[in-house]
Structure formats: C-alpha cells, structure tokens
N, C-alpha and C positions, 0 to 999 in steps of 0.2 A: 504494500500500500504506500502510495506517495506523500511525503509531508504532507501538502494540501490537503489531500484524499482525509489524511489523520485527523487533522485540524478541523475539518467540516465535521467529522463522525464523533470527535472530543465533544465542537459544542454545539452540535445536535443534542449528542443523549441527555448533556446539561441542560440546553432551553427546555428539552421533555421533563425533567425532573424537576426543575425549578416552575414551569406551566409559561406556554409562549404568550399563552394570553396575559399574564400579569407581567412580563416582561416588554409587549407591545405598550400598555399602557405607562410604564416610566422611559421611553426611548428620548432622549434631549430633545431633538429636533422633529418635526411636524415631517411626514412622510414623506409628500411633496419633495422637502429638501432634499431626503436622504437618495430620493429615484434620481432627482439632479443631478446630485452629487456622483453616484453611481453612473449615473449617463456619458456625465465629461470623463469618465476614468479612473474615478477618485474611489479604488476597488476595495480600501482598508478605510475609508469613513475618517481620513485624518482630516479632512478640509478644516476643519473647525480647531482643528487641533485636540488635544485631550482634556481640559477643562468642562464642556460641555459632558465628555461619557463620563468622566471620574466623580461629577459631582451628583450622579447618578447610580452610583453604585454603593454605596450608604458608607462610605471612608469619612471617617474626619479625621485631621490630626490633633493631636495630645496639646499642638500648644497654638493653632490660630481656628479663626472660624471665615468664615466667606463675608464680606461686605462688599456692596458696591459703592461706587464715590457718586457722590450726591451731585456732580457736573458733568462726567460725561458718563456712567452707568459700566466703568471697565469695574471688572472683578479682582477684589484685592483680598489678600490672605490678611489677616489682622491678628493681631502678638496679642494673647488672652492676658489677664493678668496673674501672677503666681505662678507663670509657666517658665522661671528663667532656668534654660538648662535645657530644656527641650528641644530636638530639633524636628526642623518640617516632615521630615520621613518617621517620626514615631507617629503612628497612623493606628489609630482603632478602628474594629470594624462594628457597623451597626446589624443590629439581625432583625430589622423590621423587614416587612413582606417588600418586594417577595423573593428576601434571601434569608431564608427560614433557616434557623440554624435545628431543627428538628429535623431537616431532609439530611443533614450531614455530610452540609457541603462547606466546606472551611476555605473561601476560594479567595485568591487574592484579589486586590483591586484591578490587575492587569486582567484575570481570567474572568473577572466580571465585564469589565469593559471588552474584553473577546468574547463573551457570550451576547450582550449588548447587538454587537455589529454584527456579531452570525443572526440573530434575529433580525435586524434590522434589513439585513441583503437576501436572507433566503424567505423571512414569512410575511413582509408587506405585499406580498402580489408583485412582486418588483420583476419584469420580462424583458431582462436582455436578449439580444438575438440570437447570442452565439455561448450558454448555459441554459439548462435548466434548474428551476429551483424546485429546491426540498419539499417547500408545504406549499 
C-alpha cells in the first residue's frame, strides 16, 4: 500500500470513529471555500495556513488564549497571567465532542487537523475530475 493509499485509510477509519457528521459540522471554513481551495490545487487545505484547523481541534496552550485586536481583527496568542515559565508548545488537549476521549482516541493536534482535511476533501461532495471520493 502506498503512503497516500495509508494516509486516506488512517483517517478514514478515524473520521468513522470519531462520526463524519460531527466533524462536518466544526470544519473552519464554509464548504464553498474549501471546493475552491481544492479547485486551484491547494490539495493539503494549507491556503489559510494552520491557525484556522488548529483552533478547531480543541488544543489550547498552558500559557496564552486567542484574542483578536480590536482594529484590524488579526488573531493574536495572548500571555495569560501566572503562566511565567510556560512555553507556547505546552499544549493541553480538550475532550469536548467530538473528540471524545471515551472513543480512545488520544490524537494529536496534527492528527486532528489531518483528520479535519480528510473530511473536508473526501465527504463534502467535493468532485474533482481526475479522483474519486470516499463518501
């Protein structure tokens, strides 16, 4: 089986376990984009960069929370109080739905945001020409 091949069948069985339906419903962006995005080429859903998947995949970190600036609405990491010593990669994960820590999936933020975007390219109805999709 070819990397790829693996990688689809990885988070396949994931999206089935986790339910693609509650994974549709927290996907960052509005579908629309995501078929655009997929249209021009953009095969790994980076366009937007990772900020959009990761703040979807229930991570926080130990020492900021997300604010936006009150002029131009960009996304800023903000230094909690009491957290001196912490750094941005000490990351906790949250287990609200639908990454249910009952299914006994201990996944990282990366293999969330890779489940993420196998959902978002194989089960929006998404029809390139030259693949077919899963669901």
């Amino acid at each position: 089986m070819s990397s790829a091949a693996e990688h689809i069948d990885k988070y396949e069985r994931l999206a089935q376990t986790i339910g693609v339906e509650a994974l549709l419903a927290i996907l960052p962006k509005p579908v629309e984009q995501l078929h655009a995005a997929l249209d021009e080429g953009d095969e790994h859903l980076n366009k937007w960069g990772n900020g959009p998947w990761d703040r979807v995949t229930g991570y926080t970190t130990a020492a900021t929370e997300i604010k936006r600036c009150s002029c131009c609405r960009q996304v800023l990491p903000v230094k909690l109080p009491g957290t001196a010593g912490a750094r941005w990669y000490d990351q906790k994960a949250a287990w609200a739905p639908p990454w249910d820590k009952t299914k006994g999936l201990h996944l990282s933020m990366a293999e969330r945001c890779c489940v993420l975007k196998h959902v978002a390219q194989y089960h929006t109805n998404y029809d390139p020409k030259e693949e077919t999709n899963i669901g």
